[in-house]
N, C-alpha and C positions, 0 to 999 in steps of 0.2 A: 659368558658374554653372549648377546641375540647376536645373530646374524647381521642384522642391517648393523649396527656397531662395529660388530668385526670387518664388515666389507668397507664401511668408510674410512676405518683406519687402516687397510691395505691395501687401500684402492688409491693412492694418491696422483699418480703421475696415467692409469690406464687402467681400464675395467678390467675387474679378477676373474680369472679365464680357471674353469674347468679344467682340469687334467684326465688323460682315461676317459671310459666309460661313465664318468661322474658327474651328475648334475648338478649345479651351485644350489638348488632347493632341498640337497640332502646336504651338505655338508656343513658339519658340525663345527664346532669355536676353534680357531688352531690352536695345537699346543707348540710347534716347532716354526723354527721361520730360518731357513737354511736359504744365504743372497750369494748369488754367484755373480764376479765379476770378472768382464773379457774385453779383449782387445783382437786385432786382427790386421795384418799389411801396415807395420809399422814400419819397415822399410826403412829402418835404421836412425829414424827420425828422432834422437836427441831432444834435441834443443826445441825452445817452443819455435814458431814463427815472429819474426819481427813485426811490428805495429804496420808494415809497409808489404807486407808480406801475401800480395792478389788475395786471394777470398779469405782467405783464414789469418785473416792477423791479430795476433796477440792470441793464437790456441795452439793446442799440443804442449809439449814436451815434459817427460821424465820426471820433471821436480814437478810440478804441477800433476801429473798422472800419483806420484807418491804422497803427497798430501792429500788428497783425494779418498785414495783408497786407506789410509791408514783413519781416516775421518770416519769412515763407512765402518771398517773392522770394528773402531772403538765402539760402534751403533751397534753393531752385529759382531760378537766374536765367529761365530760361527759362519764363516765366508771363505768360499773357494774363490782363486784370481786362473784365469786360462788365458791362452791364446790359440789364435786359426791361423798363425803361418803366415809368411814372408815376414820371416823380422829381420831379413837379412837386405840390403843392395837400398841405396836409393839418397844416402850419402857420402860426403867424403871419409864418414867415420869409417864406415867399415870397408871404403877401398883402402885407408891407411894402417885398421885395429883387424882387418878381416873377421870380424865377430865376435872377437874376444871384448868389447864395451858394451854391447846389445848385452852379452848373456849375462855378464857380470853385475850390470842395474837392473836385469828380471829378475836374477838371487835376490839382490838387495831389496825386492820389492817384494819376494818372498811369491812369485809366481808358482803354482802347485804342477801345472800341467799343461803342455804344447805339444802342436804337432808342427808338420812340416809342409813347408810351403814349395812352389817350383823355384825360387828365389834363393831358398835357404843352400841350394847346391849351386850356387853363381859363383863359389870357389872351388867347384867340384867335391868330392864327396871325401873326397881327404880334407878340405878344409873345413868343411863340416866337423868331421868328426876332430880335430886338431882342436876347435874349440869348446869341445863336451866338458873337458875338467873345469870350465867354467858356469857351469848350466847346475844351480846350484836345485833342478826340477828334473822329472821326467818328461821324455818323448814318447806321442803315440803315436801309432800307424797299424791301422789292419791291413790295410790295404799295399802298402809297401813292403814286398820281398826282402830281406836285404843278405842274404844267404848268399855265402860268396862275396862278400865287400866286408868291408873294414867297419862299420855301419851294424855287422851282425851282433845280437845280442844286446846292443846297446838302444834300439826304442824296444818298445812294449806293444803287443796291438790293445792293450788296455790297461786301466788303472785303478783299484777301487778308493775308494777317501772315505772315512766314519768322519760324522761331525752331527754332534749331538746324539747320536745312535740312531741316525739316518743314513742308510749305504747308500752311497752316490758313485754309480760308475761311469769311467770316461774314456771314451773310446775315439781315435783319430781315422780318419780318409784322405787322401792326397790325391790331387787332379792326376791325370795321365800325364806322364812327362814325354812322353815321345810327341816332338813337334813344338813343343816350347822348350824343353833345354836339349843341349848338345848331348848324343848319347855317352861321348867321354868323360861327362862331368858326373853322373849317375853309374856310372859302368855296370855292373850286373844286378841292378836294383829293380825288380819287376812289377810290374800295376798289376793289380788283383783286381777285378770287376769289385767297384766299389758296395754296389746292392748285397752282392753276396757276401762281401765281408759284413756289411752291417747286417743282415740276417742272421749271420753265426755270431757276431759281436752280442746281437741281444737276447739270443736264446742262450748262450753263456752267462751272462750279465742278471738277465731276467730267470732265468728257471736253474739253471746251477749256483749263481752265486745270491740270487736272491736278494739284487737291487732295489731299494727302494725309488732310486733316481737314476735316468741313465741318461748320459749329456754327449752328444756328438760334436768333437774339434775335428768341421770341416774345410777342407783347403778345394771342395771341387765349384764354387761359382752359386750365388743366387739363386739365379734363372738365365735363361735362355733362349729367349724370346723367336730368335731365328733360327733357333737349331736345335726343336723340339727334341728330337732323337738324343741329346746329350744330356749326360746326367749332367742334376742340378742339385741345391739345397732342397730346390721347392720339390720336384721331381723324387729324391730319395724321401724326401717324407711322405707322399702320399701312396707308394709301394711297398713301402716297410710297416712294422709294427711296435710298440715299446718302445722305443723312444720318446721321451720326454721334450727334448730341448737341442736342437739343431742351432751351433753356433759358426758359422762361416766365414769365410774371407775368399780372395783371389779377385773377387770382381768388386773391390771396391765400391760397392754399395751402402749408400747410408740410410736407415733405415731410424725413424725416432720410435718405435716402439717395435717389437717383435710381431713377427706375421703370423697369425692363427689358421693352421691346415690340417684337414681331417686327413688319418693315416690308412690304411687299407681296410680297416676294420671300423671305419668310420670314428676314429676317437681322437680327441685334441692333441696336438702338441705345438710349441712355439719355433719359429725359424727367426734367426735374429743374425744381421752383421752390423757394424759400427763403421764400416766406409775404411779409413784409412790412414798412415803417420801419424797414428796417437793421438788424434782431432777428438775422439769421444773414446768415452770407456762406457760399456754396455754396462748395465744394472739388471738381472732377474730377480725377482724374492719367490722364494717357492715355500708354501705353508701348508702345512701337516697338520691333520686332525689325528685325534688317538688311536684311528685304527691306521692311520698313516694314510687315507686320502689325502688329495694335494690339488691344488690350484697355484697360481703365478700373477704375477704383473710385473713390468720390465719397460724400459726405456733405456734409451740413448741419452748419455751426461756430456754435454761440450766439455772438453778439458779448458 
C-alpha cells in the first residue's frame, strides 16, 4: 500500500500523528492496527439522560456505550476497553448497590483495565474493596501504597496485554488524596510522587519488559492552568519519556480529539480525556509498521 493510501484510510476522524522519534515520511504500510477504547468519571451514570435532560439529552448510558463498543470490537478484534477513574458516586445506584452495578456492567462489557479515582473510596476503602469479586478486570496504581490496608495486593502498579503480538503496557496514577477525601476513608494508603512512579513504570515497561505500547490510566487532572506547580496529564508528559498515550480523567474535561505533546526528549505522544457520565467513549487506533513503528489517530464518540 503507498503511503498517501494508507494515510487516507487511517486518517478519518484526525491527522496520523507520528509516534517516537519517527517521522510520518519514513513510515512504511502498517501491518497491525491495535484501537484502544476508554472512558473516564462515569460517576455511576447508568442510564442514558432523558430527552429533557440540560445539555446532554438523549446521551450516555451503559446499553448504548455496549453497543458501541461491541460494533468497534466486531471492526477490530484486536481492542483494548480502559478506564481513568471515578466510576464510583454520582447517583442513586450506587448510594443504594454501593458499587456492586458499576463493576458488574464493566465485566459485562468486558473492560480490560482501570485505575482509581478520588471517588472510587466515597465508601472508604472497605467498600472499595467489598466490591472487587465483582470487577470482573484488573486495577492499576503505581502510585497508590496500599501496604497496610485491605486494598494490599489486590491493584497492580501495572499490566501487560499481547494483542496481535503487540505488547501494550498499562500502567495507573491516582491524584493525591489528602484534601479531597477524608483521611479515614483511604486509611493507610500512601501517594507516591506521581513523575517518579511513571519513570520507574516505563523504564520497567520499556527496557525490561520490552513494550511495544505503553498507555498511562491517569486519575491526576488535564491541566492546571492556575496552579502551575501541580501535576497535570499535560505536565507529566512533557517531563517523562516512553509513554505513548496518556488517558485521564478527575477534571472532567472534554476533549474531541487527543492533544499532541512533545515529551522530554522531544518525541510525540497523545493526552486524551472524554469529559464525563459516559457522554463519549474515546477511540485511539495505533498502527504498526513491520518493524513495529507506530503512529495514531483518535477522537471522541458521543455515546
Amino acid at each position: 500500500m503507498k503511503r498517501r493510501e494508507f494515510i487516507q484510510q487511517t486518517a478519518a476522524a484526525s491527522a496520523l500523528i507520528g509516534l517516537g522519534g519517527m517521522g510520518l515520511t519514513s513510515f512504511a504500510p502498517a501491518t497491525k492496527k491495535i484501537t484502544i477504547l476508554h472512558t473516564n468519571d462515569v460517576h455511576s451514570h447508568i442510564d442514558a439522560f432523558g430527552p429533557d435532560d440540560g445539555r446532554n439529552p438523549n446521551q450516555g448510558g451503559v446499553a448504548r456505550r455496549a453497543s458501541l463498543i461491541a460494533a468497534i470490537r466486531k471492526e477490530n478484534p484486536n481492542t483494548l476497553l480502559l478506564d481513568a477513574g471515578d466510576i464510583f458516586q454520582g447517583t442513586p445506584y450506587f448510594n443504594y448497590y454501593g458499587g456492586e452495578l458499576e463493576f458488574k456492567l464493566m465485566s459485562m462489557l468486558k473492560y480490560d483495565v482501570a485505575t482509581i479515582g478520588n471517588h472510587d473510596f466515597d465508601n472508604g476503602i472497605d467498600g472499595l474493596y467489598a466490591q472487587l469479586p465483582h470487577a470482573e478486570f484488573d486495577f492499576v496504581s503505581a502510585n497508590y501504597d496500599f501496604t497496610n490496608t485491605i486494598m494490599d495486593t489486590h491493584v497492580k502498579p501495572y499490566r501487560i496485554i499481547v494483542k496481535d503480538g503487540i505488547k501494550i503496557g498499562v500502567f495507573g496514577l491516582g491524584i493525591e488524596l489528602s484534601g479531597l477525601v477524608d483521611k479515614k476513608m483511604y486509611k493507610e494508603t500512601k501517594y507516591l510522587d506521581p513523575t517518579e512512579a511513571a519513570q520507574e513504570m516505563t523504564r520497567i515497561l520499556k527496557q525490561d519488559e520490552q513494550c511495544d505500547l505503553i498507555i498511562c490510566l491517569s486519575h491526576l487532572g488535564y491541566n492546571y492552568r492556575n496552579r502551575p506547580e501541580k501535576i497535570s496529564d499535560l505536565k507529566l508528559a512533557e517531563v517523562t519519556k516512553d509513554i505513548d498515550l496518556i488517558i485521564g480523567g478527575h477534571t472532567h474535561t472534554f476533549l474531541k480529539k487527543p492533544t499532541v505533546v512533545k515529551n522530554s526528549i522531544g518525541e510525540n505522544l497523545l493526552v486524551n480525556q472524554v469529559g464525563c457520565y459516559g457522554i463519549n467513549l474515546g477511540r485511539i487506533d495505533f498502527y504498526f509498521d513491520a518493524d513495529k513503528n507506530k503512529a495514531a489517530n483518535g477522537k471522541s464518540i458521543i455515546v
